[in-house]
C-alpha positions as CSV (number, residue, x, y, z in Angstrom):
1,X,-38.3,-7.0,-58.5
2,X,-36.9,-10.6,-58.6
3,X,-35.1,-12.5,-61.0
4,X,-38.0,-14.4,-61.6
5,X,-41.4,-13.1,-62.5
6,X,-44.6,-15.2,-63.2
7,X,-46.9,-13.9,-66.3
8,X,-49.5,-16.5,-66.4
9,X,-50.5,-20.1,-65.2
10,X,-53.0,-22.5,-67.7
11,X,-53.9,-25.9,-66.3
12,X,-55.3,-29.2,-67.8
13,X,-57.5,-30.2,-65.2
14,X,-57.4,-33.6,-66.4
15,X,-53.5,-34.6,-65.9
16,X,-53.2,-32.6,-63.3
17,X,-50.4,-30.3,-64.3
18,X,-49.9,-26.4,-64.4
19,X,-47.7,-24.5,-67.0
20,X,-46.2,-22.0,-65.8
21,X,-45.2,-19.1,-67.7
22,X,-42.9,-16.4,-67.2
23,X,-39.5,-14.4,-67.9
24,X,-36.4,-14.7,-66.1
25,X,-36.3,-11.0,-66.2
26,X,-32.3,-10.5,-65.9
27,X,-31.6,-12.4,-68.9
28,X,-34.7,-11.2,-70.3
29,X,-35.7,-14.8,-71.5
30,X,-39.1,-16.4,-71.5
31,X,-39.4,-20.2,-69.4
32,X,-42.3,-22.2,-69.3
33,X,-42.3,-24.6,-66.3
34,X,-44.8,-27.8,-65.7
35,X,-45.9,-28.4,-62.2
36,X,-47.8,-31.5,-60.9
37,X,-50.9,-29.9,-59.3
38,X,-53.0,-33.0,-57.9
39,X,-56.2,-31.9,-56.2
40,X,-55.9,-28.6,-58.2
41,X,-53.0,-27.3,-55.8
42,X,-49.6,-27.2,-57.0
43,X,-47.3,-30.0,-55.4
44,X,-43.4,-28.0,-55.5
45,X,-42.5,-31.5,-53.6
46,X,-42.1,-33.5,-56.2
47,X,-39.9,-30.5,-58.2
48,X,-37.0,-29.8,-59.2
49,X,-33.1,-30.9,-59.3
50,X,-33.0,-28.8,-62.4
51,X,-35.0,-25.7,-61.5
52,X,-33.1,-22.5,-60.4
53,X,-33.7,-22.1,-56.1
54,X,-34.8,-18.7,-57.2
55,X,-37.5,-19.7,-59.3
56,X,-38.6,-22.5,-56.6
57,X,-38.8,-20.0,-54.5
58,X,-40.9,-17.9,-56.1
59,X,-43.5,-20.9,-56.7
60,X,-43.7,-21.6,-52.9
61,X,-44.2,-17.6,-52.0
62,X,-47.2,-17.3,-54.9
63,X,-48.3,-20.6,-54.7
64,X,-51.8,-19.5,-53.1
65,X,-52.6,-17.0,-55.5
66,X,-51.9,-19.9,-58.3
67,X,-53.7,-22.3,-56.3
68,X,-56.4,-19.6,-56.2
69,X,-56.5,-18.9,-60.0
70,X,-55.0,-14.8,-59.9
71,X,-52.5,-16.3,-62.6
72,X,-55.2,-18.4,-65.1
73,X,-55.4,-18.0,-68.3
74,X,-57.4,-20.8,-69.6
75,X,-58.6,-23.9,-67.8
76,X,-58.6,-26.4,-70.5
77,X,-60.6,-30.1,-70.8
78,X,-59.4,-32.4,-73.5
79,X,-62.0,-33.4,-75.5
80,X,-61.1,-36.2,-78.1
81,X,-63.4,-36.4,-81.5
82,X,-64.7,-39.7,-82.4
């Protein structure tokens, strides 16, 4: 097992952005990441100066099953009360 290891993904369809959530699993120490996803697809092109290469690459190898929705929790809509 990696460093890194993803526990779940929610996404705002709306602002197009993903959280990512998950435990750096050496330190044992939660992170939550936010990833531009235009078109529903996460865009890694855009990221990071300040993200570990590990955790990069672990986006880019399960960015399909993201994309794909294995790692949803919750697809949220805000609504706004008037």
């Amino acid at each position: 097992m990696g460093k890194y290891r993803i526990f779940f993904v929610y996404r705002i369809k709306d602002l197009n952005y993903v959280h990512v959530h998950g435990m750096n699993m050496k330190d044992k120490k939660l992170f939550t990441v936010l990833v531009a996803s235009p078109n529903d697809k996460i865009d890694l092109a855009h990221h990071h100066e300040q993200l570990p290469d590990e955790l990069l690459s672990v986006l880019e190898m399960e960015s399909s099953r993201i994309n794909a929705g294995l790692y949803d929790l919750a697809h949220w809509e805000p609504y706004t009360y008037s």
